[in-house]
C-alpha positions in Angstrom: 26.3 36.1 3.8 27.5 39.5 2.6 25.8 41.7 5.1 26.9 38.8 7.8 30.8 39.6 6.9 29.9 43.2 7.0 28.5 43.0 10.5 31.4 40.6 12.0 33.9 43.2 10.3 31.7 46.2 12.1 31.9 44.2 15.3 35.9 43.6 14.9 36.4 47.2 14.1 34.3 48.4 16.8 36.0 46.2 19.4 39.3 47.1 18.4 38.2 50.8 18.7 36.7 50.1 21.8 39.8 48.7 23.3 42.3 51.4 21.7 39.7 54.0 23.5 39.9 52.1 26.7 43.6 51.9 26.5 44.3 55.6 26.3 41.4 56.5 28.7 43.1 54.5 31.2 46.5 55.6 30.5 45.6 59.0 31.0 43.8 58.7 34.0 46.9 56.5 35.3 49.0 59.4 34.5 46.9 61.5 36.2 47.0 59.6 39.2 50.5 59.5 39.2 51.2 63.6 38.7 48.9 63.7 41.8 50.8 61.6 43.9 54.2 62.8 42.8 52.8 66.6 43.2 51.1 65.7 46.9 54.8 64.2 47.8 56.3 67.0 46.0 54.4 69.4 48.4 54.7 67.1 51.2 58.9 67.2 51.1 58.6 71.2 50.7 56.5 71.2 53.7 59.3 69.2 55.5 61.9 71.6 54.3 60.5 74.2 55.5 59.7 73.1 59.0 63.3 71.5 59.3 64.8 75.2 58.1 62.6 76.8 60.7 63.5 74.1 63.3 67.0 75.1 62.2 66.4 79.1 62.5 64.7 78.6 66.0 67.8 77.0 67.5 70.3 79.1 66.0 68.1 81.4 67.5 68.1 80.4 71.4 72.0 79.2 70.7 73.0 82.7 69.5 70.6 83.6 73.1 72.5 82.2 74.6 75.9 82.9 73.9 74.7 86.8 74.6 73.5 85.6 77.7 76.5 83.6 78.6 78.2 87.1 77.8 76.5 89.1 79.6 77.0 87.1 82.6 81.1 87.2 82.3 80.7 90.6 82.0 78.9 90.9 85.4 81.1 88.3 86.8 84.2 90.2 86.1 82.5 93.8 87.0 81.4 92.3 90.0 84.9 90.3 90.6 86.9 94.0 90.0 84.3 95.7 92.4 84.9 93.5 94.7 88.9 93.6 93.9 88.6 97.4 94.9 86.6 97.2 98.0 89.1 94.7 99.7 92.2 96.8 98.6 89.7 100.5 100.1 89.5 98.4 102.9 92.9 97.0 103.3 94.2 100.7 102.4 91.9 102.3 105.1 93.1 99.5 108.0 97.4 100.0 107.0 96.1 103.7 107.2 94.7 103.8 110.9 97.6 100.8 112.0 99.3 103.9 110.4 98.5 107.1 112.4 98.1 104.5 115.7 101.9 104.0 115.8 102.6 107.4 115.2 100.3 108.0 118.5 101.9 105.5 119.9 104.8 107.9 120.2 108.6 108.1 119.3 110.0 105.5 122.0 109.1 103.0 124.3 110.7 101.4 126.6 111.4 97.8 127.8 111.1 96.9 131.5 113.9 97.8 133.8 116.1 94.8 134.6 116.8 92.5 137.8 120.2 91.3 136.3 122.7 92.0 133.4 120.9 91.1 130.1 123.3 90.6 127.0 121.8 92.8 123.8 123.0 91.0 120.6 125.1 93.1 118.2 123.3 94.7 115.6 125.1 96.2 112.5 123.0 98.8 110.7 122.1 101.3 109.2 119.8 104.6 110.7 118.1 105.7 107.2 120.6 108.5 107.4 123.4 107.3 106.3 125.4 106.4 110.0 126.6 102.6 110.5 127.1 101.6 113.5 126.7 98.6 116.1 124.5 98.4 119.4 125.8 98.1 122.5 127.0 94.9 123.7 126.2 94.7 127.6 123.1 96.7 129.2 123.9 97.8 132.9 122.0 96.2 135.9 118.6 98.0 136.4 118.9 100.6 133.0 115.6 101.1 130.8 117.0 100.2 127.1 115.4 102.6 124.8 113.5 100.9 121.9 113.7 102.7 118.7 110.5 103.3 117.5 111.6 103.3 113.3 112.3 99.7 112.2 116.2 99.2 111.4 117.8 98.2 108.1 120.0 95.4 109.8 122.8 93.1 108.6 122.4 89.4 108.0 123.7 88.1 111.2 121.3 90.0 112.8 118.3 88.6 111.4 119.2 84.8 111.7 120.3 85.7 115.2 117.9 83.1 117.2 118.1 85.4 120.6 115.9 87.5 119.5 112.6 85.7 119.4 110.9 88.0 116.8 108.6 86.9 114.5 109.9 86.3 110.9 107.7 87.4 107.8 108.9 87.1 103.9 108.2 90.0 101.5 108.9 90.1 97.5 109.8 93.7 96.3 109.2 93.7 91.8 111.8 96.0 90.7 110.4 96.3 87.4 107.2 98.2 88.7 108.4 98.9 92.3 105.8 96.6 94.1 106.2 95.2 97.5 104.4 92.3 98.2 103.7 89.3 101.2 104.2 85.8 100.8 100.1 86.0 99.6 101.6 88.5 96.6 99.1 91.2 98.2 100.3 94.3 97.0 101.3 96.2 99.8 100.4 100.4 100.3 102.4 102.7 100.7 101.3 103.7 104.2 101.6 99.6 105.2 105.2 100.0 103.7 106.3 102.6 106.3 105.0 101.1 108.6 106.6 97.8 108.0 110.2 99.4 107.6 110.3 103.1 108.3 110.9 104.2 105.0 108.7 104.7 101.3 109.6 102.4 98.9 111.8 104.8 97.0 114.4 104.9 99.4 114.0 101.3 100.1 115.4 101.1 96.6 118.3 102.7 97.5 119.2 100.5 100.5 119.7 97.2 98.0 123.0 96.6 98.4 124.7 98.8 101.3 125.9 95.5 103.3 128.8 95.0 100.6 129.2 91.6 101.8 125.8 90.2 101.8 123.2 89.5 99.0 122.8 92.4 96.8 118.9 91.2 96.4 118.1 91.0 99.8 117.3 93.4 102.9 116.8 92.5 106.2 115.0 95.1 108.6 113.9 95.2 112.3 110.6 96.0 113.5 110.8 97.0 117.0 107.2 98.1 117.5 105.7 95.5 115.8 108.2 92.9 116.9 109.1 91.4 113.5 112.1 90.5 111.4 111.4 91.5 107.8 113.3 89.8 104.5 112.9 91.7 101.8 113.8 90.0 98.6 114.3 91.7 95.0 112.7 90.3 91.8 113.6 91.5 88.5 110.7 91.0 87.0 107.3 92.9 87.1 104.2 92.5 89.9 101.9 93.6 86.5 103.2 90.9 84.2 104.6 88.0 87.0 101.4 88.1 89.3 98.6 89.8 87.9 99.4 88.6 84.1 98.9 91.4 82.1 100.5 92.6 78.8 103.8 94.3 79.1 
């Protein structure tokens, strides 16, 4: 009976160390497990960190591209808009300048067709460029050539609105503020084109503003024989650079 106790107690003890062993064995390799799937995710998320910052690197990349290329192509866009820009005005320049040295060809005077019957010449007020006022004639003679002065004419007001003579009309904007003369396109006009338009450089159009003491102080009026036109030239102020072209004062 005594050895019997001994070996149930044996039995008992070793079950209980059995389990106790089992216990811990599994426990540990449960933890094991566990550190190995929280380290594999652990490397997993780092692995997604780092693609998502090089995803991130590679389009800040081709943005920042980009933008130099974007850049890069104002750059030619304005080069090539100021190129441009400069071959009209060469070209516009070059035309006034042959229009130019034509008329001068062209010669001093010309005159208008002789006359079958008395033709009425309105009366002109103006001014010569060299300081005489005067009027033109009233009344051409039966069969007399009229000379036609080959300068344009600073005239008056009257003269311009006067609907007998059938010359064309055009509208010009002279900038004080930089001395520009422009057309109704705000084309900045050349010198050359500007004596050829009204006889005179734009220096001592400045001068002329004015002389009519009862008309608009802002406004000329000149007659282009030639060229048959009737020029307005009206005075702004303000500057061609800042008002037109929008540049910094």
């Amino acid at each position: 009976m005594k050895h019997f106790l001994y070996f149930l107690g044996g039995l008992s003890l070793g079950c209980f160390l059995g389990v106790k062993y089992s216990e811990k064995h599994f426990e540990s390799l449960t933890r094991k497990e566990i550190e190995e799937v929280r380290q594999h995710f652990k490397a997993r998320i780092q692995e997604i960190e780092a693609e998502h910052d090089e995803v991130v690197k590679q389009n800040n990349k081709v943005i920042k591209q980009q933008a130099k290329n974007i850049k890069d192509a104002d750059v030619m866009i304005r080069e090539t808009t100021l190129y441009a820009d400069e071959q009209i005005r060469a070209a516009q320049k070059a035309a006034a300048d042959a229009a130019g040295e034509a008329l001068a060809r062209y010669g001093q005077t010309s005159e208008i067709e002789e006359t079958t019957e008395e033709s009425k010449i309105p009366v002109l007020d103006y001014d010569d460029g060299m300081g005489n006022f005067g009027s033109a004639a009233n009344l051409a003679p039966i069969n007399v050539r009229v000379e036609v002065p080959a300068m344009p004419l600073l005239i008056a007001q009257e003269a311009f609105f006067n609907t007998d003579v059938e010359f064309q009309e055009y509208h010009y904007t002279f900038y004080a503020g930089d001395k520009v003369l422009t057309d109704k396109e705000e084309r900045e006009l050349s010198e050359s084109e500007i004596r050829m338009l009204i006889g005179m450089s734009i220096n001592e159009m400045v001068e002329k503003f004015g002389w009519a003491h009862d008309e608009d102080e802002d406004v000329l009026y000149f007659r282009n024989f030639q060229m048959k036109m009737d020029v307005e030239i009206t005075r702004n102020q303000g500057r061609y650079s800042q008002d037109v072209m929008g540049l910094g004062g």
